[in-house]
N, C-alpha and C positions, 0 to 999 in steps of 0.2 A: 614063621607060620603064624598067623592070625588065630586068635582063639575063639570056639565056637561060636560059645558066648553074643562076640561082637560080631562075627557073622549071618547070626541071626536079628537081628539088628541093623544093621546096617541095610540102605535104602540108595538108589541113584537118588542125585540131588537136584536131577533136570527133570524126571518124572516121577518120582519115587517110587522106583519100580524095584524090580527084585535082580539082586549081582549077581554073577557065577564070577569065585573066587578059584583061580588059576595059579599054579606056582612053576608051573613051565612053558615056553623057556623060559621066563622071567615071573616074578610074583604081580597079580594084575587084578583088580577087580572089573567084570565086564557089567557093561548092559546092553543088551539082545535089544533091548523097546529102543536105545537111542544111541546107540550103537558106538559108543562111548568106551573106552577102557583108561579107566583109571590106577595110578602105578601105588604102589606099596614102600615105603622106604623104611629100613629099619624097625618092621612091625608096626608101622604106621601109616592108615590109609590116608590117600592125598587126596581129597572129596572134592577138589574146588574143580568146578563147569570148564573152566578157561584153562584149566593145566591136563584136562581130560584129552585123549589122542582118539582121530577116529579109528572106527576097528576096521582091517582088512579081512576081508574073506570071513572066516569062521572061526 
């Protein structure tokens, strides 16, 4: 679980837009604007553009 903290903070890094942080099924940080979902490993967001996956559906 990410701490609030860094969730208030934390920005997408292709628009710097604002993430909705997901922990099911899997822990994901999304962006709605570029529709990007970035994965979490071990309490640590994985921010880089090129390892970002596109989001399906909603």
């Amino acid at each position: 679980m990410l701490d609030k903290r860094l969730l208030e903070i934390l920005a997408c890094p292709r628009c710097r837009g604002a993430l909705e942080y997901r922990t099911e099924p899997e822990e994901v940080l999304v962006c709605h604007s570029c529709r990007l979902v970035y994965r979490v490993e071990e309490n640590i967001p994985i921010m880089l553009i090129d390892e970002a996956r596109p989001l399906d559906g909603g």
